[in-house]
C-alpha positions as CSV (number, residue, x, y, z in Angstrom):
1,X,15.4,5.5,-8.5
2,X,17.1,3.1,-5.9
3,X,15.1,-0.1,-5.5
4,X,17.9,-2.0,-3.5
5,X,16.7,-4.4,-1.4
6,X,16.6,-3.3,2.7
7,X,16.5,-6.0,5.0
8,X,15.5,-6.2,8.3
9,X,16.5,-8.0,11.4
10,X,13.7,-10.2,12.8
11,X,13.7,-12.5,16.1
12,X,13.3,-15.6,13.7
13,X,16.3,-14.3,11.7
14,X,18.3,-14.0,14.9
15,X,17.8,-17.0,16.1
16,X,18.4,-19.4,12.6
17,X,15.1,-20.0,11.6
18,X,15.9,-21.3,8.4
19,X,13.9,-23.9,6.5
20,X,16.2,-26.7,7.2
21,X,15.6,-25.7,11.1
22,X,12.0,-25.4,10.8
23,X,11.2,-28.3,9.0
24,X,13.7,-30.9,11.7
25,X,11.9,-29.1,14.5
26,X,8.3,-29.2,13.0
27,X,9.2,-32.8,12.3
28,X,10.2,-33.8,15.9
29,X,6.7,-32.6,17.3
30,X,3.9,-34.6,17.7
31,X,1.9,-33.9,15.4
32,X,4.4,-33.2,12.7
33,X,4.0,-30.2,10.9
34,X,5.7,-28.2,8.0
35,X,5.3,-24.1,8.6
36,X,3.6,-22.8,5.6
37,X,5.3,-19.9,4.6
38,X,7.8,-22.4,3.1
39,X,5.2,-23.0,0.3
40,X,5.9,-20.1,-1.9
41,X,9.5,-20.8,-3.6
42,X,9.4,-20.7,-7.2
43,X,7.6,-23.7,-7.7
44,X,5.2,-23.5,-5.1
45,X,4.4,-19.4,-6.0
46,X,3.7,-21.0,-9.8
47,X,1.6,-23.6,-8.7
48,X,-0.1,-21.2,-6.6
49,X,-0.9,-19.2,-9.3
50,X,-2.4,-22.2,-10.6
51,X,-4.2,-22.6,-8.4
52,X,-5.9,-19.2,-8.3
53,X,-7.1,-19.8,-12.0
54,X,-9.2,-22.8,-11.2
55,X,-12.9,-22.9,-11.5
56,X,-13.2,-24.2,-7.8
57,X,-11.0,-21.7,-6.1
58,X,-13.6,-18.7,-5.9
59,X,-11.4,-16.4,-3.7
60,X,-9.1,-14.7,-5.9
61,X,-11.6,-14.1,-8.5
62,X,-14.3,-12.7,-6.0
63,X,-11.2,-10.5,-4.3
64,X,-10.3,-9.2,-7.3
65,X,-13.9,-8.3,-9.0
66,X,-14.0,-6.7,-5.3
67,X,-11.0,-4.5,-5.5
68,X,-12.1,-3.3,-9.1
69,X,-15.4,-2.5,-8.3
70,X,-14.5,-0.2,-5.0
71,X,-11.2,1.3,-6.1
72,X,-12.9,4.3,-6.2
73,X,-13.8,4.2,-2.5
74,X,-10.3,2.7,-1.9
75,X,-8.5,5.4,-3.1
76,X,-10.6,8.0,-1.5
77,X,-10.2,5.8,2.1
78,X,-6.4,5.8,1.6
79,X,-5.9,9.4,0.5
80,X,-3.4,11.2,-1.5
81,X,0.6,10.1,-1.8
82,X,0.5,7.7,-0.2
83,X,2.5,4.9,0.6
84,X,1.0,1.2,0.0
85,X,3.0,-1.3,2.3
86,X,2.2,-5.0,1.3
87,X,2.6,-7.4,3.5
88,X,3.6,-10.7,1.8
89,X,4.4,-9.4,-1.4
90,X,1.5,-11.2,-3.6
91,X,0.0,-10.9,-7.0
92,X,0.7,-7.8,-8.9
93,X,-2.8,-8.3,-10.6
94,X,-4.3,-6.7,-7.0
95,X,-1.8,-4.5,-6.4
96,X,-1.8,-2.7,-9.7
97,X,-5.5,-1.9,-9.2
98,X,-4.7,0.1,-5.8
99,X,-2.1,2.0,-7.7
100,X,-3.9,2.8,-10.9
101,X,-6.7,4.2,-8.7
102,X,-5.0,5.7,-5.7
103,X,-4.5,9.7,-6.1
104,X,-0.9,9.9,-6.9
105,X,0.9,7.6,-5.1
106,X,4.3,8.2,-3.9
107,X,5.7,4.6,-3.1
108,X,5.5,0.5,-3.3
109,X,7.3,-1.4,-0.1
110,X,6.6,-4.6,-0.9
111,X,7.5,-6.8,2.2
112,X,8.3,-10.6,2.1
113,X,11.0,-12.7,3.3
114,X,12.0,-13.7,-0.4
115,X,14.6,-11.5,-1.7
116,X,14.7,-12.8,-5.1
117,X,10.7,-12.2,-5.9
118,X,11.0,-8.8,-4.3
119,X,13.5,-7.9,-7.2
120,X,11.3,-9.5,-9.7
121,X,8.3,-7.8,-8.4
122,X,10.3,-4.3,-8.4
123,X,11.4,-5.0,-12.6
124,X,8.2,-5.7,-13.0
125,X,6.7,-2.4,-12.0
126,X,9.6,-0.2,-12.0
127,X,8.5,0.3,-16.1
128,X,5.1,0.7,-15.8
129,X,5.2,3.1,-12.7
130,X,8.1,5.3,-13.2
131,X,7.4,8.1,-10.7
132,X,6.7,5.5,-8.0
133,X,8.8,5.0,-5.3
134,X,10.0,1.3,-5.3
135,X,11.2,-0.2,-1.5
136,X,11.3,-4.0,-1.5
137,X,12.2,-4.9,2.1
138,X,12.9,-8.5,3.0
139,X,11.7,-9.4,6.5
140,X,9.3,-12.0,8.4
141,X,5.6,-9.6,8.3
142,X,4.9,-12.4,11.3
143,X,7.7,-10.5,13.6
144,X,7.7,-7.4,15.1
145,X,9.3,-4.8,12.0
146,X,10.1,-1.2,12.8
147,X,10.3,-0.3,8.6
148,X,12.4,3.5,8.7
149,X,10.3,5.9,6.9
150,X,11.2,7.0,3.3
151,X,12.6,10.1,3.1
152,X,10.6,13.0,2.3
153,X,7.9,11.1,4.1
154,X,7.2,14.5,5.9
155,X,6.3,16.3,3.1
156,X,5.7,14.2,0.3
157,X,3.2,10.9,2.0
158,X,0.4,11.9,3.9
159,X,0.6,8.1,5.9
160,X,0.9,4.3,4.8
161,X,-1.9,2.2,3.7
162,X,-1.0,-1.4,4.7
163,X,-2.4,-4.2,1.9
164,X,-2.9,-8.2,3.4
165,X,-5.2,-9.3,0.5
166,X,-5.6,-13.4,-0.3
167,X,-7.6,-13.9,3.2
168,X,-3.9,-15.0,4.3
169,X,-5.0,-13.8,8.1
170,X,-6.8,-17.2,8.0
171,X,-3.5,-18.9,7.9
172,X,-3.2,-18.0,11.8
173,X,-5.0,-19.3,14.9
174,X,-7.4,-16.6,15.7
175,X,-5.1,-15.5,19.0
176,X,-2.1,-15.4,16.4
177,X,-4.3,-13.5,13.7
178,X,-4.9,-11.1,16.5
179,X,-1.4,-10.4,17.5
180,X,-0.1,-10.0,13.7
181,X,-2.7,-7.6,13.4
182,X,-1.2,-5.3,16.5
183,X,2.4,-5.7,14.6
184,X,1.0,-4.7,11.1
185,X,-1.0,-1.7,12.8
186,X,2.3,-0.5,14.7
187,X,3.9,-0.7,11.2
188,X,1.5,1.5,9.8
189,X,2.4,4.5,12.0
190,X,-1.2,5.8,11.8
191,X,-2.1,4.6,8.5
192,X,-5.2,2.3,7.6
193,X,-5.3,-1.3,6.6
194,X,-6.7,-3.1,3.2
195,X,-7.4,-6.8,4.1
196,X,-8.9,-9.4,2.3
197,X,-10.7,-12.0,4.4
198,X,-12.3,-15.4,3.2
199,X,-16.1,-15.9,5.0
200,X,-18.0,-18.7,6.8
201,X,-19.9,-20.7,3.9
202,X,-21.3,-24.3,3.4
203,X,-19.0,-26.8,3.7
204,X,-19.0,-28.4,0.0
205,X,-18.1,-24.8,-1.4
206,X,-15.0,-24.9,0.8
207,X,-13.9,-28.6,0.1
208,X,-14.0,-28.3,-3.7
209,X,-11.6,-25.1,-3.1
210,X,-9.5,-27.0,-1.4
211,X,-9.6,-30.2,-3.3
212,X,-9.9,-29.6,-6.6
213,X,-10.4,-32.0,-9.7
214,X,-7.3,-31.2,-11.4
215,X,-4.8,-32.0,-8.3
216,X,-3.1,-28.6,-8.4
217,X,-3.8,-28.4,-4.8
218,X,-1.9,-31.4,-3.9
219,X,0.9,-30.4,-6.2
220,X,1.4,-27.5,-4.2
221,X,1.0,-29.2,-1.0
222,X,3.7,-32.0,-2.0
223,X,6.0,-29.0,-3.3
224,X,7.0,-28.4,0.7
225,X,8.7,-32.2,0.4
226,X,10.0,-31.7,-3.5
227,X,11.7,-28.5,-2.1
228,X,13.1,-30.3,1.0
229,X,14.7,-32.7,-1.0
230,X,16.0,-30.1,-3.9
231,X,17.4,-28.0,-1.2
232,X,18.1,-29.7,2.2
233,X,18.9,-33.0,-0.1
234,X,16.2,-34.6,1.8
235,X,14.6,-38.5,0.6
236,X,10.8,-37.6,0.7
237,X,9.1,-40.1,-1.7
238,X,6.3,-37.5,-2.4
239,X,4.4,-40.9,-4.1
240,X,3.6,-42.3,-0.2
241,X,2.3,-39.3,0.9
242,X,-1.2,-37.9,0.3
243,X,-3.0,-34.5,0.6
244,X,-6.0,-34.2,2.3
245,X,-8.1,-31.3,3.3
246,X,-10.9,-31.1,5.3
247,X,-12.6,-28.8,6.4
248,X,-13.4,-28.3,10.7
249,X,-17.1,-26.9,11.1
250,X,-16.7,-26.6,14.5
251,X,-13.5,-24.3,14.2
252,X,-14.5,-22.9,11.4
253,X,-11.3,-23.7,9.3
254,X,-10.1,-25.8,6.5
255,X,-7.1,-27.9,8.1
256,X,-4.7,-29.3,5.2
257,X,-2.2,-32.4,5.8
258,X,0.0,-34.8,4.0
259,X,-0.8,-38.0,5.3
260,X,1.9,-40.7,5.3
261,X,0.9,-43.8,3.2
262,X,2.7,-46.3,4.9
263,X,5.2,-47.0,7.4
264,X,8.4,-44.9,6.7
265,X,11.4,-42.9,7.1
266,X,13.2,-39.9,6.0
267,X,16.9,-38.3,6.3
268,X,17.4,-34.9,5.9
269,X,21.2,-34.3,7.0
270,X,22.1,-36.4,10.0
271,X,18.6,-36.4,10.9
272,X,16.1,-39.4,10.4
273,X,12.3,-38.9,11.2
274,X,10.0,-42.0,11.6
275,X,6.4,-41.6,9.9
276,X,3.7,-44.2,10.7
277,X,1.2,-45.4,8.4
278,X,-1.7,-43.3,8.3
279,X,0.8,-40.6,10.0
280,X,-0.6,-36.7,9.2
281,X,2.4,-33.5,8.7
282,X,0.0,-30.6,9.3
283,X,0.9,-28.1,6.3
284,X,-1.9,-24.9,6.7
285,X,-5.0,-24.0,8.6
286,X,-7.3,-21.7,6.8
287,X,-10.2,-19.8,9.1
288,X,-13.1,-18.7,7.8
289,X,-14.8,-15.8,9.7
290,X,-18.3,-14.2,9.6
291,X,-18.1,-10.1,9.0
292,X,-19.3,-9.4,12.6
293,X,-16.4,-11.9,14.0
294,X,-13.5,-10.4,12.4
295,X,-14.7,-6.8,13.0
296,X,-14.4,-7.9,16.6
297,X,-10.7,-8.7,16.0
298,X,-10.1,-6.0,14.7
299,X,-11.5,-3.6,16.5
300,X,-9.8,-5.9,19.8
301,X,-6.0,-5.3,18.0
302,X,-6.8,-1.8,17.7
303,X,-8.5,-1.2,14.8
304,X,-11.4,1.0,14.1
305,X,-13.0,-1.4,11.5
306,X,-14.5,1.2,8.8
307,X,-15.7,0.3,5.1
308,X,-16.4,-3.9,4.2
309,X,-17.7,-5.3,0.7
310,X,-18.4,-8.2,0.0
311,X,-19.9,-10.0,-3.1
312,X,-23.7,-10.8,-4.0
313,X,-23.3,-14.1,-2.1
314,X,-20.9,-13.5,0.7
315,X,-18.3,-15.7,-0.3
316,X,-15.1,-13.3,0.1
317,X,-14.7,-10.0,2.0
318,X,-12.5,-6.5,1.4
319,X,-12.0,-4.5,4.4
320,X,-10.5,-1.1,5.3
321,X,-9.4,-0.5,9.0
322,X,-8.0,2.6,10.5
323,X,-5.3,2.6,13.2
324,X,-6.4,4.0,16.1
C-alpha cells in the first residue's frame, strides 16, 4: 500500500505564505489579525481536542451523535467504493464512522496543509483499514487544488464524497464560505459533499462555547503567540494579552481576539510591531447560519442541497450536497 505523502502546488505556496509571512503581514494591518489556520500545530490540535471534550462546547458531541445516528443514510447517499476526500484532515472519531458504514470503500485522501499529522493520521488507520486506500495530500483546501485521480478510479470508485465536518465553513466570511465551496465542488469531480455546519441559537449558549470555565479556550487562543515565539523566536508575553470572544448578533458570528493588556511591543526577526493598550489581534470568526440560509449558499456555489439532520434542539447541523 503506498501512503506517501503527495503534495500539491497552491497560489499561497507559490508565493511564500509561510507563518512567519503571515503573521508580520497580519500584524502590519490595522486591525491586527493572526490567520487561523496557524492554530492547529501540535499543541494547538491537543488543546483543541480539549476543547471538544468540554461540557460547554456542544458541537462535536451533537456532530458526532449526528453522524452515528444517519450513517445508514450516509452510506446509502455516498454509494459504493467510494472515495472520502477530507478536507482539513480532523478527528478520526468522525471519520471512522463514514468508513465503518460506507459500502466498501476504496480510499482515504485526507487533505491538510500539515504533512506530519497526515502521516500520523495514515499509521493510525493504515492497521485498522487494511484494504483501504490511504492518500494523504498536503495542500491549502482554501486554494484552488486539481487532486489527480487514483488509479483504478475508473473501474474501481464510483465518484468522491468530500467530508468538511466541525462547522469549519463558519471560519469564512459568508462571500469566502461561498467561493471555497465552488473550489471543494470542482474537487469533487461530480461527487457529493458531507458538511457539518453550526446553527443560529441564543446568544448565552454560544458564549459559554466559546468561553468556557476551564480556560481551554484561551489556551488555545494564546497557543498562536506561544508558537510564534517557539518557532519564529518571537517575544510575545502571552501574560498581557487576553482572550475574548463575543459573539455579533447582528452578523450572526462569534468574533474571537487577543486583546493587548497594555502598551507594548514585539520583535519577531528584524521586525517590531507596536500594540496599544486595549489593542485587539483578530484570531477567528465563527458564523452561525439558519438551515434555509446555508441551503441558499449552497445551492448559489452549485450545489443541489439534498438530505440535512439536525438534533432535537437545532443546535448543530449534517448536510449532504450533490455537485451539480
Amino acid at each position: 500500500m503506498d501512503t506517501s505523502l503527495a503534495r500539491l502546488h497552491t497560489g499561497n505556496q507559490a508565493s511564500g505564505d509561510s507563518f512567519a509571512a503571515s503573521l508580520a503581514a497580519g500584524l502590519a494591518k490595522t486591525p491586527k489579525e493572526i490567520a487561523c489556520k496557524y492554530f492547529y500545530d501540535a499543541a494547538g490540535s491537543l488543546l483543541f481536542e480539549q476543547i471538544c471534550e468540554l461540557p460547554e462546547y456542544y458541537q462535536t458531541r451533537t456532530e458526532m451523535a449526528l453522524l452515528s445516528r444517519h450513517a445508514g443514510e450516509i452510506a446509502s447517499l455516498m454509494g459504493e467504493s467510494v472515495e472520502i476526500l477530507e478536507f482539513g484532515a480532523g478527528s478520526l472519531r468522525k471519520v471512522r464512522i463514514l468508513l465503518n458504514a460506507a459500502q466498501n470503500p476504496y480510499a482515504y485522501t485526507p487533505l491538510d496543509i500539515s504533512g506530519d499529522y497526515l502521516q500520523e493520521v495514515v499509521r493510525a488507520l493504515a492497521a485498522d483499514y487494511p484494504a483501504l486506500v490511504l492518500r494523504p495530500v498536503v495542500g491549502d483546501f482554501t486554494c484552488p487544488l486539481e487532486i489527480p485521480d487514483l488509479p483504478g478510479r475508473n473501474s474501481k470508485i464510483s465518484r468522491r464524497a468530500g467530508f468538511f465536518p466541525g462547522s469549519t465553513i463558519g471560519n469564512f466570511e459568508p462571500d469566502a464560505a461561498m467561493a471555497l465551496l465552488r473550489q471543494m465542488r470542482a474537487s469533487l469531480n461530480g461527487g457529493g459533499l458531507l458538511i457539518g455546519v453550526d446553527l443560529v441559537k441564543e446568544p448565552a449558549r454560544l458564549h459559554a462555547a466559546y468561553n468556557d470555565a476551564a480556560g481551554i479556550t484561551a489556551l488555545f487562543n494564546k497557543n498562536l503567540m506561544v508558537r510564534a515565539n517557539r518557532e519564529l523566536g518571537a517575544d510575545f508575553d502571552t501574560g498581557a494579552f487576553a482572550h475574548y470572544a463575543p459573539y455579533n448578533a447582528g452578523a450572526h458570528r462569534i468574533e474571537m481576539y487577543l486583546v493587548s493588556l497594555k502598551r507594548q511591543s514585539v520583535t519577531i526577526g528584524d521586525k517590531h510591531f507596536d500594540f496599544a493598550a486595549g489593542e485587539p489581534v483578530h484570531t477567528e470568526d465563527s458564523h452561525k447560519y439558519t438551515i434555509e440560509r446555508f441551503r441558499e449558499m449552497a445551492a448559489c456555489a452549485g450545489f443541489n442541497p439534498r438530505a440535512v439532520w439536525t438534533d432535537e434542539e437545532r443546535l448543530f447541523s449534517v448536510h449532504w450536497l450533490e455537485s451539480r
